[in-house]
N, C-alpha and C positions, 0 to 999 in steps of 0.2 A: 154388284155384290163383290165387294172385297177380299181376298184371296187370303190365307193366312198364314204366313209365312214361318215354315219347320225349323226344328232346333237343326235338323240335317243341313236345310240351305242354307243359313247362317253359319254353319262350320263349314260349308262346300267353298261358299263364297270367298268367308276368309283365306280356305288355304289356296286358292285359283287366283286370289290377290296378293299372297305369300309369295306362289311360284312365280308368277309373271314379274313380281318385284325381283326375284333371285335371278333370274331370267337376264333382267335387264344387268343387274352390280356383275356374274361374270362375265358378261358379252364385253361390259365395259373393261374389265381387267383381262380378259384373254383373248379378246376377238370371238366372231360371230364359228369360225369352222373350228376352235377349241374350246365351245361350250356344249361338253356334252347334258345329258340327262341326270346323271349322277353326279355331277358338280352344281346342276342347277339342283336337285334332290337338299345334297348336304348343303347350297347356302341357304335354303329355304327350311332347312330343319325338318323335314321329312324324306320316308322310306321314298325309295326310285320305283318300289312298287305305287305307292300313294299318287305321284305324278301321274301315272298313267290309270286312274281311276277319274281323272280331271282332263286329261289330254291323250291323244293318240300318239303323240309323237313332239320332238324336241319341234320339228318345222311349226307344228299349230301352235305351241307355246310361244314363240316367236312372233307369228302372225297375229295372234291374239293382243298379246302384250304391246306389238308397233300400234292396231288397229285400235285398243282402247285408249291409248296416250295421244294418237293424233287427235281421236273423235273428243278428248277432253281441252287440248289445245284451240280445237277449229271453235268449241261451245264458247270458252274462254274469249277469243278473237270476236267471234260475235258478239257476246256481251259488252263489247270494250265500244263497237262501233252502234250499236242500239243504245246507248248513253247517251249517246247524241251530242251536239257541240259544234263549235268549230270544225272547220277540217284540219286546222293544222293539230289542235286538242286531240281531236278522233284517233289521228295516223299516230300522235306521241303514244295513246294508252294503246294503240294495238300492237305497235311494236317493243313498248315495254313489257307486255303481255309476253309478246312472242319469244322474244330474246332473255327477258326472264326466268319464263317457260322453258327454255335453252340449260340455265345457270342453274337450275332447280334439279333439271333430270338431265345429264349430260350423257351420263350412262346410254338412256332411251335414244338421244339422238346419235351418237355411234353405233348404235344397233340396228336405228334405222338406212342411216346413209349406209351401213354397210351392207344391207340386205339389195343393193343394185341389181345383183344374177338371180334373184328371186324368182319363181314361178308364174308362167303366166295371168294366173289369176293376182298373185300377189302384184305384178306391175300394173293389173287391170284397177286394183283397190290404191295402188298410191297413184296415176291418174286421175283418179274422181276425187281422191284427198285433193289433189291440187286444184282441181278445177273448182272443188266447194271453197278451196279459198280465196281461188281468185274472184269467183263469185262474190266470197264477202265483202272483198276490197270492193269490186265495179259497185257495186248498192251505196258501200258510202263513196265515192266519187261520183255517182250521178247526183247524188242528195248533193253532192257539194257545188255539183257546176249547174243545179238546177237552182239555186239561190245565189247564184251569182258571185260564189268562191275562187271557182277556178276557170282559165280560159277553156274554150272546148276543145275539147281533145277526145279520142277514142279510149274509155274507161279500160275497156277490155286489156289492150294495150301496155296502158299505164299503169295497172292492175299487175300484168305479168312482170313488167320491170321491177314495182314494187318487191312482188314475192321473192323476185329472182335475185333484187340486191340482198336481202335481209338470207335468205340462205346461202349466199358467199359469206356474210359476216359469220352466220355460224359456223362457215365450213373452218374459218380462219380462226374463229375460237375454241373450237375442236381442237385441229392442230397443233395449237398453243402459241400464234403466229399474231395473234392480236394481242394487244397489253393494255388496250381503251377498257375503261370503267362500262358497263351496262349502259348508266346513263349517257355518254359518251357519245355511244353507237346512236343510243334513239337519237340524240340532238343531232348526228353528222344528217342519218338517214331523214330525219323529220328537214331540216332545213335543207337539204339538196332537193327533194321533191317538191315541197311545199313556194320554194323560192321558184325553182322552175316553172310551176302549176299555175299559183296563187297569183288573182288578178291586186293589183299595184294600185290601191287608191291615192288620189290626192299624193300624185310623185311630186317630190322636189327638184 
């Protein structure tokens, strides 16, 4: 039986989607240790009392706001590789996905990479973010080298290099240290792994 949702939760939701967005636009203009409550408050257009009728505290707005933006990134990432295809097709839509996903909300990922000295539990939750995504990666690279795509190699592995080139390219587009086009980055990162991976039919 179906549950039927209040004019309350659809204003709760709204504004817990207001803050978390406001959340993210000053973290991105003043950094993470000068966004207090009252700034995230006034760019969310609500009382700093209101805030805290949705949050305990500026840290769970934080926490909340990284944790719903990975968990919408990782669906995204998935979706890209349940399309199915090719491997070299697969790796191009999930890293346009990703680095997209980057361009889109650049804000979100300076708030993330900045939250490093984060709370226990908070390193415990960006560990398993990483690990669901290396997980996604190893699912399509075994699909790849079980049809005869790519040499064998240890998914797991290739997986983490994956992850771990495509978050330097962010960290460098953050910075403002990269001047490649989006597309750019997928073609560097799609044909460096794919070239190395990818079985060579019918060489010349």
């Amino acid at each position: 039986m179906s549950q039927t949702v209040t004019k309350g939760q659809v204003v709760g939701e709204f504004r817990c989607r207001a803050i978390r967005e406001a959340a993210m636009r000053v973290v991105g203009r003043k950094g993470l240790a000068n966004a207090t409550v009252q700034e995230i408050a006034n760019e969310a257009g609500v009382a700093k009392g209101t805030v805290y009728l949705y949050f305990r505290s500026r840290e769970e707005i934080i926490e909340k706001t990284t944790q719903i933006a990975v968990d919408d990134l990782l669906d995204r990432t998935l979706e890209a590789i349940k399309a199915g295809g090719l491997v070299r097709d697969v790796l191009e839509r999930v890293l346009t996905t990703q680095i997209g996903y980057f361009d889109e909300h650049q804000d979100f990922f300076r708030l993330y990479f900045a939250m490093v000295d984060g709370s226990e539990e908070s390193r415990r939750r960006r560990l398993a973010n990483r690990r669901r995504h290396v997980a996604q990666l190893v699912t399509m690279l075994e699909a790849a080298s079980k049809s005869g795509e790519i040499r064998a190699a240890d998914p797991e592995r290739v997986a983490i290099a994956i992850a771990g080139a495509v978050r330097e390219v962010i960290f460098r587009r953050i910075d403002g240290k990269s001047t490649h086009a989006p597309a750019d980055e997928v073609r560097f990162l799609t044909d460096l792994f794919c070239d190395g991976l990818c079985v060579r039919r019918g060489r010349r």
